[in-house]
N, C-alpha and C positions, 0 to 999 in steps of 0.2 A: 775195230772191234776188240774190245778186252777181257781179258776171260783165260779161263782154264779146261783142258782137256785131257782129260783120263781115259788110256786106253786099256782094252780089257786082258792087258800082262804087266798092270800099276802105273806104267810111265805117262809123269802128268808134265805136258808142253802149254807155251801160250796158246790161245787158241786162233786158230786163222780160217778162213772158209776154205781153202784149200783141203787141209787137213780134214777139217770136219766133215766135207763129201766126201775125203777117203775112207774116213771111217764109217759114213753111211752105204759106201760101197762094200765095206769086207762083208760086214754082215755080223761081226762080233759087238759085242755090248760094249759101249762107251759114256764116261759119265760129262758132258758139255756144263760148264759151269760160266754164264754169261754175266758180266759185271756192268751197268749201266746200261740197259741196250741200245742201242744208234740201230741209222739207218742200215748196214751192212748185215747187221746181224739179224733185225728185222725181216730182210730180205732174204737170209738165211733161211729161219723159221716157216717161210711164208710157201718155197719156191725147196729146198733143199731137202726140207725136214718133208712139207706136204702137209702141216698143221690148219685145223678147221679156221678160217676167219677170225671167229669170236673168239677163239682161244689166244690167234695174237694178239687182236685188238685188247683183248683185256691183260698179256702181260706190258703191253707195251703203257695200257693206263694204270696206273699204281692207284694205291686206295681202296683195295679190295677188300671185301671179307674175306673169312675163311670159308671155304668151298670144295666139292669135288665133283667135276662134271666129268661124267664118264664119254669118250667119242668111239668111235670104233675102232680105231685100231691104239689108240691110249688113253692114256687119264691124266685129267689137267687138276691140278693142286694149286690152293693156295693158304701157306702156313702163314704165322707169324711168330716168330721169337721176341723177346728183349734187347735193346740197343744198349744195356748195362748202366745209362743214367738213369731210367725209370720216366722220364717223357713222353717219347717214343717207341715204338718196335722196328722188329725187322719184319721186311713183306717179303715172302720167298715166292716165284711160281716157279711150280714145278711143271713139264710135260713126262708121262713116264710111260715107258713098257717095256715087254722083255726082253728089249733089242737095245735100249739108250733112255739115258736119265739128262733132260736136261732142267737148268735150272739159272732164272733170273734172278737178281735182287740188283737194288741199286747200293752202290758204293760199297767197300772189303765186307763182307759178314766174317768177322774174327773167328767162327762159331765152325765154318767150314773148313780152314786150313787143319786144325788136328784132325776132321774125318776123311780130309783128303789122303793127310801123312796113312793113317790107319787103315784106308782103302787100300793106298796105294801097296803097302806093305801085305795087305791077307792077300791081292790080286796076284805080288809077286810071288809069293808063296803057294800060290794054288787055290788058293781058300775063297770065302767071301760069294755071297750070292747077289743078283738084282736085285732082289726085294727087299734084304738084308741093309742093302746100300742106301736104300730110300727112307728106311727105319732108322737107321745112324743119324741121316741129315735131319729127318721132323726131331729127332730124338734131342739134337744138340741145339733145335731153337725150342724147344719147350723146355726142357732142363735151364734156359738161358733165364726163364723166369723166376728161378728159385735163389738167386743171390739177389736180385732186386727187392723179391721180398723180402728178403730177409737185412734186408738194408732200411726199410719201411720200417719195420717190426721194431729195428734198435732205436728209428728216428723219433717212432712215436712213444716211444717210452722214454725218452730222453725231452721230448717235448711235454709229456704229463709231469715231470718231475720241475720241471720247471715253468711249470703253469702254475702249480701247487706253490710253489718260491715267492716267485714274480709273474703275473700276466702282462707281457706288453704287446702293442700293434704287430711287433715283428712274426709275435708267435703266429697270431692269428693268420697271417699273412700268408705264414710256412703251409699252416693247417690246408687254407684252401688250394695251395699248389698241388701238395701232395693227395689231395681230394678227387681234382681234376686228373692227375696221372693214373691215379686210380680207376675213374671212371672211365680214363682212353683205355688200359689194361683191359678191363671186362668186355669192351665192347668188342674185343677179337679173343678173349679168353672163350666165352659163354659161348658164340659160334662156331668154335672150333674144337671146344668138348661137345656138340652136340652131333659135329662133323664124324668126328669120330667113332662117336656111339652109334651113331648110322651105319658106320662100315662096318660094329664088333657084332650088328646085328645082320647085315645085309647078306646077300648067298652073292651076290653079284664076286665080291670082292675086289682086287688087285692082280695085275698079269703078275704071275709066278706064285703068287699065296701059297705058302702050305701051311698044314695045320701049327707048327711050329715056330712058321712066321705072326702067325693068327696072336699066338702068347705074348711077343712081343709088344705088337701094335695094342692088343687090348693094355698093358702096361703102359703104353703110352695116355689111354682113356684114364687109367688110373691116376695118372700125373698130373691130368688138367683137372679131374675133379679135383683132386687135393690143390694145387693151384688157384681155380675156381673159390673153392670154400675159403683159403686163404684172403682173397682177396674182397670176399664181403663180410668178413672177419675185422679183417684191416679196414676198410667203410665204415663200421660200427664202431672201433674204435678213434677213431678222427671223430664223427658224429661223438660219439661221448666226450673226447677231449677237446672239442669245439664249446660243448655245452660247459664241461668243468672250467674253461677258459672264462664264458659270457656269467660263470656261476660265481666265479673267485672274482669277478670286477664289478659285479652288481654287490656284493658281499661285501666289497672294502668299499665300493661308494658308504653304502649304506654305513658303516662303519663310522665313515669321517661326516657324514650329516647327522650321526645320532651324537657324537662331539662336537660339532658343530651347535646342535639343537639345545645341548647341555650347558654349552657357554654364555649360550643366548637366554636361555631360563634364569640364568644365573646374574647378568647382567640386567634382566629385566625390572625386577623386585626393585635393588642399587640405581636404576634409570630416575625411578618411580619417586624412590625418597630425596636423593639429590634435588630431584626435580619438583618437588612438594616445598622443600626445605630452598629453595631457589626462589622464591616466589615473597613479594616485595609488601609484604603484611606489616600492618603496624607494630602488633603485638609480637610479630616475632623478632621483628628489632629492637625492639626494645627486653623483653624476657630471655633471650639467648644471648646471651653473655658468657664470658668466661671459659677460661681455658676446660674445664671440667666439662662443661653444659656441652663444649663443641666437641670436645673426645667421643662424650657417649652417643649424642644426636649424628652428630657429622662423619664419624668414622665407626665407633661399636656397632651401629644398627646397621650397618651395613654390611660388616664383617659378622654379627650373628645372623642375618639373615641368609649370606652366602651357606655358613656353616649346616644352618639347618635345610636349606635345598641337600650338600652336598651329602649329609647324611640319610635324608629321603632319596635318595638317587641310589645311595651303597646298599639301605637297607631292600630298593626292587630289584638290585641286579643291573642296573644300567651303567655300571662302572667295572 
């Protein structure tokens, strides 16, 4: 079993089952922070803790929304943060009440270690409440959303500026990636501002809420909106720099067929008369003669003809 345990005068040990019933037995508040969970810890949960069924079952399956199912003697969470490449997230579940905080995710969440340092210091010092404690942790995987976007933000402007240049497959390629991360972002962004707007309205609340606790968490509501808006913001801009992508390449096709169509007008005319003047007439064997006759016939009519296309061309604008 891997993990960390925070006892409620800051000191944070590996975690062991041992340990952990001892601190189910003092009766003091501990914060159990389980890292990959296996069968021990599992079993833990199941048998130690006295957790509803469904509630392990579903920390033990990952892939959840964001949730808050109230049981009766606690409350089972489930947040998500940013994993900091903008792919994936973090899936945090929480069990909480006013007696013990624990809390699941698979592999380091980077996101926990300074709230553990920062726990464990306000615990030694006297300071620092439950509720408080639980605030920190959703507080450091939602905040974890804010440098991802903001790494979106620089890509796609770095992406427009260079669509504008040059459009090639690669861009395109980027667009849809970052499209799709997006689209995984919202789908735990938008249920999880909605989770919490539940709670800024609910009477039920949280073991230990006070009113002062209350200002926090709604702040938290505040973050995922702006989050949230961010992020179909950021949607809207990809959708628009997808289309200025398919806008600058249908734009330079068309560019290199209207040159294309001009050389061919041009050569058309010159096809026509070589190919008049090609053709095995008596009289013109005979009547075309001389170095002069084949300048003007052979070569001038063809070079004034060019001329006067390319001057109908300048005078529409098509050059």
């Amino acid at each position: 079993m891997r993990g960390y345990l925070m006892s409620v005068d800051g000191t944070v040990s590996d975690a062991t089952a041992d340990a952990v019933r001892a601190s189910i037995a003092s009766g003091s508040f501990f914060w159990l922070d389980l890292i990959d969970l296996d069968a021990e810890g599992s079993d833990l949960l199941r048998h130690a803790f006295q957790f509803h069924p469904l509630a392990v079952e579903d920390a033990e399956h990952f892939g959840q929304r964001p949730k808050l199912d109230d049981y009766d003697d606690f409350v089972y969470l489930v947040v998500h943060g940013a994993d900091g490449d903008g792919g994936d997230t973090i899936e945090v579940h929480s069990f909480y009440s006013d007696k013990f905080l624990v809390t699941v995710e698979r592999g380091q969440c980077s996101q926990f270690d300074d709230v553990r340092t920062r726990a464990s210091l306000r615990r030694q010092q006297g300071g620092g409440s439950t509720i408080m404690l639980l605030y920190r942790i959703i507080d450091s995987l939602i905040d974890s959303f804010f440098p991802v976007l903001s790494r979106f933000d620089d890509q796609i402007d770095s992406l427009e500026d260079a669509i504008l240049v040059k459009p090639t497959e690669e861009q395109l390629g980027t667009l849809f990636t970052m499209k799709r991360s997006l689209v995984a972002l919202r789908k735990v962004i938008t249920p999880q501002r909605d989770m919490f707007a539940s709670l800024a309205v609910s009477d039920s609340g949280l073991p230990g809420m006070t009113p002062d606790a209350e200002r926090y968490f709604r702040d938290l509501y505040d973050h995922l909106i702006r989050i949230s808006d961010l992020v179909d913001s950021y949607r809207d801009l990809l959708s628009g720099a997808m289309d200025t992508h398919l806008s600058t390449v249908s734009n330079r096709l068309n560019q290199v067929m209207k040159q294309l169509t001009i050389i061919a007008t041009i050569f058309l005319p010159l096809s026509f008369i070589t190919g008049f003047f090609g053709q095995n007439f008596g009289w013109m064997i005979s009547h075309i003669t001389g170095l002069g006759t084949f300048v003007f016939l052979g070569i001038g009519m063809q070079i004034l003809v060019a001329l006067a296309l390319l001057m109908m061309f300048r005078r529409r604008n098509w050059l």
